[in-house]
C-alpha positions as CSV (number, residue, x, y, z in Angstrom):
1,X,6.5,129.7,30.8
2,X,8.1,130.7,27.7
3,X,6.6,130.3,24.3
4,X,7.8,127.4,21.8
5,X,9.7,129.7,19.8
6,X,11.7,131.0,22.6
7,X,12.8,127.7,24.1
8,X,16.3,127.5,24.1
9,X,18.4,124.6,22.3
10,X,21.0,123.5,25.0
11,X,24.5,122.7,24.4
12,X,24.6,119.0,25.0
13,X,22.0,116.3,24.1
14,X,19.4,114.0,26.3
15,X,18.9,110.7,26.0
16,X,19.1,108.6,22.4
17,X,21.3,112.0,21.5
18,X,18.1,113.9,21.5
19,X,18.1,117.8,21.8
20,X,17.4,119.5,25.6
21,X,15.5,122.5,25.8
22,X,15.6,125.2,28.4
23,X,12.3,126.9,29.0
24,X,12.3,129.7,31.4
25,X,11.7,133.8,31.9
26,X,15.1,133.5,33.6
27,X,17.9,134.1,31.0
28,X,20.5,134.7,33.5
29,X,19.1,132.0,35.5
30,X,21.7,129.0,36.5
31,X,20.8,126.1,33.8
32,X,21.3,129.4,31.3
33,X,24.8,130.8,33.1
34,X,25.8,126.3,32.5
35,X,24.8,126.5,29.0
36,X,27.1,130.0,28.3
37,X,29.4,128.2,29.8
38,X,29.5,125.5,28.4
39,X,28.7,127.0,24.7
40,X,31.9,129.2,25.5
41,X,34.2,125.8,25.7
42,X,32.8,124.4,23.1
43,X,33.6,127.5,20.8
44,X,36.9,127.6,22.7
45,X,37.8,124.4,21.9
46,X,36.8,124.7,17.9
47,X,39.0,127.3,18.1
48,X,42.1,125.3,18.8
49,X,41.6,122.3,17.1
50,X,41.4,124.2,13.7
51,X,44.6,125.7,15.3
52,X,46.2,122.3,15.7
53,X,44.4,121.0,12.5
54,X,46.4,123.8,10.5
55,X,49.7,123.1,11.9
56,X,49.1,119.0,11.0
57,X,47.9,119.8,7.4
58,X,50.9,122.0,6.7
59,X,52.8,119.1,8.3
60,X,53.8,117.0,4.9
61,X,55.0,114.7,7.2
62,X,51.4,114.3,9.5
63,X,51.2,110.3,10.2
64,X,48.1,109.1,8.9
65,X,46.3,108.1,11.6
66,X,46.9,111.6,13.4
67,X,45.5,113.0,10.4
68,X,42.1,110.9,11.2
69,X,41.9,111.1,15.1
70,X,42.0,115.0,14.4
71,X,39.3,114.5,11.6
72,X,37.2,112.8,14.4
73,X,37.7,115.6,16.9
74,X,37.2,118.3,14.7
75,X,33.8,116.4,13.1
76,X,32.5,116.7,17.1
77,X,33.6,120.0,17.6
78,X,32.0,121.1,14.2
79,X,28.7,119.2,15.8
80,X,29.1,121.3,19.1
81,X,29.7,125.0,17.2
82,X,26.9,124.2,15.2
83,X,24.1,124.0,18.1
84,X,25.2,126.5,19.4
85,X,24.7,128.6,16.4
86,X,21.5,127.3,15.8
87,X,20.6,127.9,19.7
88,X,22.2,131.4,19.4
89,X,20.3,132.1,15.7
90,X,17.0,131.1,17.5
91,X,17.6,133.2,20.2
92,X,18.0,136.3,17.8
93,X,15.2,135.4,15.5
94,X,12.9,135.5,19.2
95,X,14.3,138.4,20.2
96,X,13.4,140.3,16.8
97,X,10.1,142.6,16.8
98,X,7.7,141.4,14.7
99,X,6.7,143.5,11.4
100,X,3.4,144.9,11.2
């Protein structure tokens, strides 16, 4: 069993939108190879809505509404790439050797 510090924030939520956890010795483990995965999507996808979201903002012409479905998608996608920095900055900070 893994210690509190080294439990790893997943890449989607539980139930109520609550945070899931992976706790295991097994990094390269299946639920771990889902979440990279799954992180790599995510990040993936980030990546091309600010794509798209550049090409509608230099769009003088962008209809309205477009302009607010793609401020919806890229609010979730912010969501997603920021779990998985925390997850990934949590990771790093339990992986760093303790000063003495």
């Amino acid at each position: 069993m893994t210690a509190r510090n080294e439990l790893r924030l997943l890449p989607w939520s539980g139930s109520e939108g609550k945070p899931c956890y992976l706790s295991t010795d097994d990094w390269g483990g299946f639920m771990a190879r889902l979440a990279d995965g799954i992180e790599a999507d995510q990040l993936d996808s980030g990546a091309n809505l600010l794509e798209e979201a550049s090409e509608t903002l230099d769009d003088g012409d962008a209809d309205p509404q477009e302009v607010q479905l793609l401020a919806q998608e890229l609010t979730g996608a912010l969501r997603d790439v920021l779990r998985v920095a925390t997850s990934r900055g949590h990771r790093l900070a339990a992986n760093e050797p303790h000063s003495t």
